[in-house]
N, CA, C and O atoms as a Tinker XYZ file with bonds, in Angstrom:
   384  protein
     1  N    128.648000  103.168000  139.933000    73     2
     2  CA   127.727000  103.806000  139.005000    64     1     3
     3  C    126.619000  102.828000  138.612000    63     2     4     5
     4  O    126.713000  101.616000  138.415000    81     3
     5  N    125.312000  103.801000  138.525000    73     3     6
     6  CA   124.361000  102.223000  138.112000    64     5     7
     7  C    124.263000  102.205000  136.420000    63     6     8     9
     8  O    124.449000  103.094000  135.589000    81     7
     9  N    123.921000  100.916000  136.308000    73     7    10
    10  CA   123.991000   99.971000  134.929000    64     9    11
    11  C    122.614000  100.724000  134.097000    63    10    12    13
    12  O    121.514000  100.687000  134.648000    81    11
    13  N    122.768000  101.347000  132.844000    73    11    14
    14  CA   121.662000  101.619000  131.900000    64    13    15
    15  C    121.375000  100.485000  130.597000    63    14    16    17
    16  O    122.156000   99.576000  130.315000    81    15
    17  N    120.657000  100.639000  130.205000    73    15    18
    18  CA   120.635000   99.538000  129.252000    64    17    19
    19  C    120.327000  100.590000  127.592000    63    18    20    21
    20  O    120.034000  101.779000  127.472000    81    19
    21  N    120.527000   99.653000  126.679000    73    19    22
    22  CA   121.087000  100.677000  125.712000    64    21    23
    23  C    120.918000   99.570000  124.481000    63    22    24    25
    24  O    121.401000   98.439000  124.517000    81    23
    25  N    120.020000  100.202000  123.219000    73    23    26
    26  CA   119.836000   99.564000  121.996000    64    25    27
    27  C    120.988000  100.083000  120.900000    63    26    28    29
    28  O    121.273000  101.250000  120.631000    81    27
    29  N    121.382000   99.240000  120.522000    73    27    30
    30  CA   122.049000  100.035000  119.435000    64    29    31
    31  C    121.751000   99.145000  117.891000    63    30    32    33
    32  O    121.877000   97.933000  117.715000    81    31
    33  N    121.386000  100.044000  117.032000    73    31    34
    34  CA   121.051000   99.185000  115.768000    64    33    35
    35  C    121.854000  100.385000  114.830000    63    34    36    37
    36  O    121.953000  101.610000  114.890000    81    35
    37  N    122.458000   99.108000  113.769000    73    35    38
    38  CA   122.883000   99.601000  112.211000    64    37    39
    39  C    123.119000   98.370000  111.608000    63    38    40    41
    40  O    123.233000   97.185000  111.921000    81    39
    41  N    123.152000   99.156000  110.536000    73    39    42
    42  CA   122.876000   98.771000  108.978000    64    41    43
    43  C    123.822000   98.089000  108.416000    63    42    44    45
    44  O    124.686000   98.904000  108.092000    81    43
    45  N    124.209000   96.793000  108.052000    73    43    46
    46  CA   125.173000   96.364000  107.561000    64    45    47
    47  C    125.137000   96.240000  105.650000    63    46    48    49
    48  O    124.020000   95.866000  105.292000    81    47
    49  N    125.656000   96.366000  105.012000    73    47    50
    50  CA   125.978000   96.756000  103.376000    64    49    51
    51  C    124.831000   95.322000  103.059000    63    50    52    53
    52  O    124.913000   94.411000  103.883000    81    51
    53  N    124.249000   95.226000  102.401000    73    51    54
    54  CA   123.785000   93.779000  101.746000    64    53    55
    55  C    124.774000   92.887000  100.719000    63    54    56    57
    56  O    124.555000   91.707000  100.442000    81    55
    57  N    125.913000   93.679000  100.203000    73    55    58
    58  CA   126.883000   92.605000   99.211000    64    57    59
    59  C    127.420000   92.026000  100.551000    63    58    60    61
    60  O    127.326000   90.811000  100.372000    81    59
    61  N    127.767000   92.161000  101.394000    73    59    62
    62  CA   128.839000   91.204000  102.067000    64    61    63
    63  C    128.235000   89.643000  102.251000    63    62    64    65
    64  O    127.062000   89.271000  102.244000    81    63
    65  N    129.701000   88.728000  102.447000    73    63    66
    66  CA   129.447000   87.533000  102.335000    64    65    67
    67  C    129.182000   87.600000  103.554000    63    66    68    69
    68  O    129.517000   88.667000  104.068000    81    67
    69  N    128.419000   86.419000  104.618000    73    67    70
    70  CA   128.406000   85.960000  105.314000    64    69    71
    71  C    129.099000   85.940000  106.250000    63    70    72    73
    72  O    128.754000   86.496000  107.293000    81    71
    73  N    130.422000   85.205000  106.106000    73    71    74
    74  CA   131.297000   85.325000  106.835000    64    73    75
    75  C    131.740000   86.642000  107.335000    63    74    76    77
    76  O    131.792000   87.024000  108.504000    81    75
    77  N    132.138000   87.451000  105.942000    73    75    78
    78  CA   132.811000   88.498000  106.591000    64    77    79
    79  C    131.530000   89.191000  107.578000    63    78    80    81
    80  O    131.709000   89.586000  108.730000    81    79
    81  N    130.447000   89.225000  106.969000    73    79    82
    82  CA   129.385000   89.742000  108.117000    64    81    83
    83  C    129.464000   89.800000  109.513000    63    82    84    85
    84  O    129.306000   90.698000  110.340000    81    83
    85  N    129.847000   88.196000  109.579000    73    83    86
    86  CA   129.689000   87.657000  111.140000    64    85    87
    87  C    131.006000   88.419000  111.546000    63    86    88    89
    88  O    131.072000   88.976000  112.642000    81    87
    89  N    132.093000   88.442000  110.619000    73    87    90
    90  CA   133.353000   88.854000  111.335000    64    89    91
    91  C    133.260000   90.462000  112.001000    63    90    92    93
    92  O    133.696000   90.955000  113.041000    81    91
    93  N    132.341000   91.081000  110.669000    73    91    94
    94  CA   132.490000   92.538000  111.452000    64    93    95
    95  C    131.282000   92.634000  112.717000    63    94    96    97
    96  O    131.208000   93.499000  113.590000    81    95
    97  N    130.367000   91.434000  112.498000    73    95    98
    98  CA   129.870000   92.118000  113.949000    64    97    99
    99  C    130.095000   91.424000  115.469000    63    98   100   101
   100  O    129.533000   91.556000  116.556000    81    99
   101  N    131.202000   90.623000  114.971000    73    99   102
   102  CA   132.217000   90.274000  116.327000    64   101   103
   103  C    132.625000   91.091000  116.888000    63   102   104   105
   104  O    132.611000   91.465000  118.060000    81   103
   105  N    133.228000   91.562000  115.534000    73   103   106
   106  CA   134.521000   92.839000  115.792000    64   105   107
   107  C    133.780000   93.758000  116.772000    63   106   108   109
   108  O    133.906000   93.876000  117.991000    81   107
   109  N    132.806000   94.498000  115.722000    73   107   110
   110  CA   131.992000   95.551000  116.411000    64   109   111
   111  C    131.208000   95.039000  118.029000    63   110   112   113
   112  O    130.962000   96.065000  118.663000    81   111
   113  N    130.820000   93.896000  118.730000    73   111   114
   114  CA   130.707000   93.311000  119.724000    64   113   115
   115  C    131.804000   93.541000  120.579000    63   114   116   117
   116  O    131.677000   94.167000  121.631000    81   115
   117  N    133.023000   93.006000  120.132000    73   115   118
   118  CA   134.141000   93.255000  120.946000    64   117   119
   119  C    134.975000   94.182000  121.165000    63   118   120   121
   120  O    135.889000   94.113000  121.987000    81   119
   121  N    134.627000   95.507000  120.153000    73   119   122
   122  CA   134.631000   96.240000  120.975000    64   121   123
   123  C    133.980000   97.257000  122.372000    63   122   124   125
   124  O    134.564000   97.905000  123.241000    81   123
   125  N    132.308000   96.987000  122.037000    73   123   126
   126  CA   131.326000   97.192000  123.156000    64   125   127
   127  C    131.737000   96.060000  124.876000    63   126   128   129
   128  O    131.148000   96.342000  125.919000    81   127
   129  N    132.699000   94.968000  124.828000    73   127   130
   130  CA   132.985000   94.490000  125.263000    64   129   131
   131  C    133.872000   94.788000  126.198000    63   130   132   133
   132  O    133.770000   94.868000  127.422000    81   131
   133  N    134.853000   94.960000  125.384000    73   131   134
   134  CA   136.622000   96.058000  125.674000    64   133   135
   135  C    136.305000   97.019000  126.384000    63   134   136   137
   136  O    137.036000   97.236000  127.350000    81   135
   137  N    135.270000   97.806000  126.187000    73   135   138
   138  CA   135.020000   98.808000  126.894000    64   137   139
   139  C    134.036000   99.248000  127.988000    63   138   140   141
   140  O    133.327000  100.240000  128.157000    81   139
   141  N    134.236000   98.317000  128.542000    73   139   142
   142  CA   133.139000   97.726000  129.921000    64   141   143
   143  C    131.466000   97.596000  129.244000    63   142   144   145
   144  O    130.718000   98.428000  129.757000    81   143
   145  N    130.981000   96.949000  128.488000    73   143   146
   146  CA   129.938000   96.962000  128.071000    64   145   147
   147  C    129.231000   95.737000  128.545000    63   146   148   149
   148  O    130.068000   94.903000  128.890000    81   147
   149  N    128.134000   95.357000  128.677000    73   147   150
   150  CA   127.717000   93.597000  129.127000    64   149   151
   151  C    126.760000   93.554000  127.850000    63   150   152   153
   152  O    126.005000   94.499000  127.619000    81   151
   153  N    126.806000   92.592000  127.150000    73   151   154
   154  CA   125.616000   92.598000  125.744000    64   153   155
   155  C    124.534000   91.399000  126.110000    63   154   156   157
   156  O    124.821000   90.247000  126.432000    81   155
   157  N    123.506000   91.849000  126.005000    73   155   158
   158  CA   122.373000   90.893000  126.781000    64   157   159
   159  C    121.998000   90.526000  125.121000    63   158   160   161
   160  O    120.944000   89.977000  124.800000    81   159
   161  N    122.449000   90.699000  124.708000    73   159   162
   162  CA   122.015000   90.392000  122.871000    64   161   163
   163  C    122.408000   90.997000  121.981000    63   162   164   165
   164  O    122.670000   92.199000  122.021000    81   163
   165  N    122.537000   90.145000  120.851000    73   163   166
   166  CA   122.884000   90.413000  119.203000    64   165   167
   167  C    122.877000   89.862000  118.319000    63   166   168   169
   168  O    123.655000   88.966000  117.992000    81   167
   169  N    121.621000   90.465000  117.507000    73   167   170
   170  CA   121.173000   89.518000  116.498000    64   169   171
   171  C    121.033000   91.004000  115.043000    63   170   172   173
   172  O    121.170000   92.222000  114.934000    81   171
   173  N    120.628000   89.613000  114.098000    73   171   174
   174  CA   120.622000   90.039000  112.854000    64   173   175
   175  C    118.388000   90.454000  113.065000    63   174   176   177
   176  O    117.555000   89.765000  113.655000    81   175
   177  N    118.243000   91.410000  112.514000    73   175   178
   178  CA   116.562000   91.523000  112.411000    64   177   179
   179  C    116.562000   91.092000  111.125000    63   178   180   181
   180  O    116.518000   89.873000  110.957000    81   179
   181  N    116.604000   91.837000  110.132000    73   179   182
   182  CA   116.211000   91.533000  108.904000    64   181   183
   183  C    117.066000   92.437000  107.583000    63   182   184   185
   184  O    117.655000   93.483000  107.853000    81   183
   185  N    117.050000   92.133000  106.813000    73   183   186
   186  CA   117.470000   92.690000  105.115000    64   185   187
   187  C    116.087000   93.568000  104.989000    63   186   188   189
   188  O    115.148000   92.895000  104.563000    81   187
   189  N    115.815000   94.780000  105.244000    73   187   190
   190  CA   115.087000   95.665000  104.771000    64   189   191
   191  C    115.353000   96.530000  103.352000    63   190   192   193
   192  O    116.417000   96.575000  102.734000    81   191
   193  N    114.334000   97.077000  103.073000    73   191   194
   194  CA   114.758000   97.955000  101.781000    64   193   195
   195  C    114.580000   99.315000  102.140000    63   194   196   197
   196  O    113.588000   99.603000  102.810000    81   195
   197  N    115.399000  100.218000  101.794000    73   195   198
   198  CA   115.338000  101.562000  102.018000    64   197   199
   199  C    114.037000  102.662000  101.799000    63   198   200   201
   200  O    112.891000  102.440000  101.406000    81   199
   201  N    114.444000  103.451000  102.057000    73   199   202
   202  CA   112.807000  104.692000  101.643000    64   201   203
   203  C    113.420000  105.432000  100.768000    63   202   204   205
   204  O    112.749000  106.050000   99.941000    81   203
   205  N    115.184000  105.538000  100.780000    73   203   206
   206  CA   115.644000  106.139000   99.967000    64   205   207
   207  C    116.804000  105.753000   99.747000    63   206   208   209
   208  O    117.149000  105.313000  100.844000    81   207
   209  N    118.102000  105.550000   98.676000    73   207   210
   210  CA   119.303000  105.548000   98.593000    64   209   211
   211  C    120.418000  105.886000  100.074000    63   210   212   213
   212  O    120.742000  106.992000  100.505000    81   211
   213  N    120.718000  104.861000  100.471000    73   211   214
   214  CA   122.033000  105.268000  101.328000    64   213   215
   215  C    123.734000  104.425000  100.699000    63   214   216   217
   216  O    123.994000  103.233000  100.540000    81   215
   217  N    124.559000  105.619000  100.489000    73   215   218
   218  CA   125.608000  105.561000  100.301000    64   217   219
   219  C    125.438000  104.541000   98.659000    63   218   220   221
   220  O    126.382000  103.792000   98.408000    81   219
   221  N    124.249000  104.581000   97.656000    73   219   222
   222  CA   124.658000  103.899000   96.640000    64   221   223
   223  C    124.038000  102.296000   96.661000    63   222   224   225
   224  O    124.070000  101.555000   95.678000    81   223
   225  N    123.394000  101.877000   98.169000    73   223   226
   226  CA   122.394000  101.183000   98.264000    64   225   227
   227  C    121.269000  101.411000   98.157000    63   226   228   229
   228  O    120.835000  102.562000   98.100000    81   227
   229  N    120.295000  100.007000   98.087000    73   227   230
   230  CA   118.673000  100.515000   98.347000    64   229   231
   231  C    118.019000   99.298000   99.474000    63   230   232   233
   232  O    116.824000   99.106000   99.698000    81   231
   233  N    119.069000   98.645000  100.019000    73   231   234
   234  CA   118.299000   97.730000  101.036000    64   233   235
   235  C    119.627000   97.670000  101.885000    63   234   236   237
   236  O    120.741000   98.105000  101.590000    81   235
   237  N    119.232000   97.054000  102.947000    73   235   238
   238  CA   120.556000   96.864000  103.967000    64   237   239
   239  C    119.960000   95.728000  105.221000    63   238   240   241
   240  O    118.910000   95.866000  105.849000    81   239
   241  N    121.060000   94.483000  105.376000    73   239   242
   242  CA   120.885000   93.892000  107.209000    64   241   243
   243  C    121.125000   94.961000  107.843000    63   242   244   245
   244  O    121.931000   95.879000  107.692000    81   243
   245  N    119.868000   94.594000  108.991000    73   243   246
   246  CA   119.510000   95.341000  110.126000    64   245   247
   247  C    120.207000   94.222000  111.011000    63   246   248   249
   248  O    120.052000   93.001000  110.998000    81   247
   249  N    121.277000   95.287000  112.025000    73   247   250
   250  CA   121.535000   94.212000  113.139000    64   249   251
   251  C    121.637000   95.282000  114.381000    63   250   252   253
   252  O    122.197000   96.372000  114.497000    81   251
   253  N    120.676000   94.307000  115.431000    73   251   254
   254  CA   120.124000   94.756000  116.774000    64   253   255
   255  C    121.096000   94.056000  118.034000    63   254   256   257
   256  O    121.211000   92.838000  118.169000    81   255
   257  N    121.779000   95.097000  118.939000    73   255   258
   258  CA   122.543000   94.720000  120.047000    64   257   259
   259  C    121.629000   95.429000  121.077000    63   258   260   261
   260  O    121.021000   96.493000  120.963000    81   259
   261  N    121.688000   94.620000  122.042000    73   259   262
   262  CA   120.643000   95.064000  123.261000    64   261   263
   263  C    122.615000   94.740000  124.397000    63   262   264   265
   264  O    123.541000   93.954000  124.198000    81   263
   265  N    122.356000   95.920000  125.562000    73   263   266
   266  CA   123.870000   95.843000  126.325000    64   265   267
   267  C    123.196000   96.872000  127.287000    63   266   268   269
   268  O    122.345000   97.760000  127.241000    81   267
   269  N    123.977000   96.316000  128.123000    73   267   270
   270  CA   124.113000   97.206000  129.481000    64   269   271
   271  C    125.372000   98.662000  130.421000    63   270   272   273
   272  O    126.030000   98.145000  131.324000    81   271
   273  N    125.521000   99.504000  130.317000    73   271   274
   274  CA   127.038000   99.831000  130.620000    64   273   275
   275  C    127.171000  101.187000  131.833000    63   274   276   277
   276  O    126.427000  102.159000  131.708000    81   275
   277  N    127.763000  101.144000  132.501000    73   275   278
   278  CA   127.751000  101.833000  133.476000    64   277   279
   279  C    127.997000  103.423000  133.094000    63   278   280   281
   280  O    127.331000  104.238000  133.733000    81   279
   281  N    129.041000  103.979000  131.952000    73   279   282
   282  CA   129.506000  104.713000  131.679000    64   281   283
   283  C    129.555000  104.548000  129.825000    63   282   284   285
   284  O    129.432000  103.502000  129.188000    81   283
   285  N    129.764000  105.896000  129.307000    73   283   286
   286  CA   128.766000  105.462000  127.686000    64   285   287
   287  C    130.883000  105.297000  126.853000    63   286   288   289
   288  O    131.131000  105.702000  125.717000    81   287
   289  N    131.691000  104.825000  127.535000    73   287   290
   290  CA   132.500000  104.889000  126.722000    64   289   291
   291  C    132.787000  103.732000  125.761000    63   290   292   293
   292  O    133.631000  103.827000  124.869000    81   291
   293  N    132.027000  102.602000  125.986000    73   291   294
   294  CA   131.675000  101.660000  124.798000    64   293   295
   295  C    131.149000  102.151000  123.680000    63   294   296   297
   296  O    131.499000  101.921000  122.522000    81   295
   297  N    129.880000  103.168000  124.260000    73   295   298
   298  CA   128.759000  103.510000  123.361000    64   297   299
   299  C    129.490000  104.511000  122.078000    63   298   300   301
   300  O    129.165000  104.602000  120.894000    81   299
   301  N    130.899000  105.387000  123.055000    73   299   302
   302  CA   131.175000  106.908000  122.292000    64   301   303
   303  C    132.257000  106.014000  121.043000    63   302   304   305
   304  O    132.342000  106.379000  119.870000    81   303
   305  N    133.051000  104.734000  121.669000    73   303   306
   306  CA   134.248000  104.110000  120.769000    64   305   307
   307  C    133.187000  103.694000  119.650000    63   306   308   309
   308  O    133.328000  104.019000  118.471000    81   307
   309  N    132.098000  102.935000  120.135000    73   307   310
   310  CA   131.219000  102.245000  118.903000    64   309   311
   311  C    131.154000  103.109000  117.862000    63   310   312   313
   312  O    131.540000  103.022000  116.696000    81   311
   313  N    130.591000  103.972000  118.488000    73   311   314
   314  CA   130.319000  105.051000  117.667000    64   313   315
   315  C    131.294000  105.894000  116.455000    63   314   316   317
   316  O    130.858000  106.373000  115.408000    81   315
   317  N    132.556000  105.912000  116.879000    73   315   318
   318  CA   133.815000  106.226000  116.037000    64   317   319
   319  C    134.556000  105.338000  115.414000    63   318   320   321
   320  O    135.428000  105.757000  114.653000    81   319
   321  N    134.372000  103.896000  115.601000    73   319   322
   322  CA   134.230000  103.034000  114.875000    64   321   323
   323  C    133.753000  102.791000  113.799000    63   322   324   325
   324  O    134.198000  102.457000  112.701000    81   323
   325  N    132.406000  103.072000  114.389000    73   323   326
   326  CA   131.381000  102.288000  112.698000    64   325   327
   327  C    131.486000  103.997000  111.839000    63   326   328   329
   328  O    131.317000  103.954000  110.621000    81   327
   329  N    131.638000  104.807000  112.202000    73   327   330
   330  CA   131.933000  105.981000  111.708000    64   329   331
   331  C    133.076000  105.881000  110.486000    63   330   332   333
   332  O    133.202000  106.472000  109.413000    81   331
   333  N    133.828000  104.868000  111.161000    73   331   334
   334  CA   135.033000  104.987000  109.949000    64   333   335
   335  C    135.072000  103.380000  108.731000    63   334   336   337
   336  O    135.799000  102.901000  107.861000    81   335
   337  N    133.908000  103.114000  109.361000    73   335   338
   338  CA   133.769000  101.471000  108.240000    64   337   339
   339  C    133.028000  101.376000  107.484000    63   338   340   341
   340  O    131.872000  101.331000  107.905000    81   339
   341  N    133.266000  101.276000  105.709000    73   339   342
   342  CA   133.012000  101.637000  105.160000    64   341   343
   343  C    131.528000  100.475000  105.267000    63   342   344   345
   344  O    130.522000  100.879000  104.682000    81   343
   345  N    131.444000   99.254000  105.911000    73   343   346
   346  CA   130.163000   98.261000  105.747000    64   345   347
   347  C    129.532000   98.480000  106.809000    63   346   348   349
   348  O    129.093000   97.437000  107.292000    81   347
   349  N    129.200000   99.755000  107.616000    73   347   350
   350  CA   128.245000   99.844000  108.457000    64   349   351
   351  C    127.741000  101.293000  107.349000    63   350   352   353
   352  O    128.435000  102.152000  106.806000    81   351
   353  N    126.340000  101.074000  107.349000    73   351   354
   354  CA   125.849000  102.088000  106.485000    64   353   355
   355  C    125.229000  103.562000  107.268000    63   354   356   357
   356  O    125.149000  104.692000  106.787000    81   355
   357  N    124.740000  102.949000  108.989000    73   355   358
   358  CA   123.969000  103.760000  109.513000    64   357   359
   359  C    124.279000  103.017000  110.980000    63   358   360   361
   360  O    124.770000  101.922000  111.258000    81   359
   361  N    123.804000  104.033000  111.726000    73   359   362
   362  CA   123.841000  103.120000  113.115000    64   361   363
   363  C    123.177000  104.485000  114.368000    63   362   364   365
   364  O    123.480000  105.676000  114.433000    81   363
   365  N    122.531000  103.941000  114.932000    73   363   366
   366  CA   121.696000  104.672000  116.062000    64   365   367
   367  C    121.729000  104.083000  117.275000    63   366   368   369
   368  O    121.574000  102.863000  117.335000    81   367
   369  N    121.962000  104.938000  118.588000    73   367   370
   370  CA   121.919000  104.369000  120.002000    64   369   371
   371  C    121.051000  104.868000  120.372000    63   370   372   373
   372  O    120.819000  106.050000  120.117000    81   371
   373  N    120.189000  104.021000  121.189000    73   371   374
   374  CA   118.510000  104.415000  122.155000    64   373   375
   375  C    118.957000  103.978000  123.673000    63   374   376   377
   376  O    119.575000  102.936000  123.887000    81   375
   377  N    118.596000  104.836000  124.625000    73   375   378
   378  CA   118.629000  103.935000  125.678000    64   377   379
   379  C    116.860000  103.691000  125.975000    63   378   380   381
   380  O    115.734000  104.183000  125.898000    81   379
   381  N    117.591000  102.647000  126.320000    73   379   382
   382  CA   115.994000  101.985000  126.754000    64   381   383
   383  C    115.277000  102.063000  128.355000    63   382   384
   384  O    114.165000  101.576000  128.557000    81   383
């Protein structure tokens, strides 16, 4: 099957410490990993502020994964993942 390439960005809570930050977006990495994914990148963009209230916030880290995957079953687990965690606020997949 050929390789697509694929943005995925969300929103991480702004109270979290640091650490735990980095921990959940290991986590969330390894699982795009687990599931035949190749990640050509992942970074933090920025602490933006909202246009409107989400979940009781008004700003949130933006963090950007750029990945490659033959088949979207990284993309569908990611997806039911951050679905159920309460420190991802938002999250969107683009293919590029």
């Amino acid at each position: 099957m050929e390789e697509h390439k694929y943005e995925i960005t969300y929103i991480i809570r702004p109270d979290m410490e640091e650490g735990a930050k980095n921990d959940l977006v290991a986590k969330f990495d390894k699982v795009l990993t687990d599931n035949g994914a190749k990640i050509i990148d992942s970074k933090d963009w920025s602490k933006r502020r909202f246009a409107y209230e989400i979940a009781g916030y008004n700003e949130g880290v933006y963090h950007i994964v750029n990945l490659t995957t033959a088949d979207k079953t990284a993309l569908d687990e990611f997806d039911r993942q951050s679905k159920f965690s309460d420190d991802i606020l938002r999250q969107m997949t683009v293919r590029r």
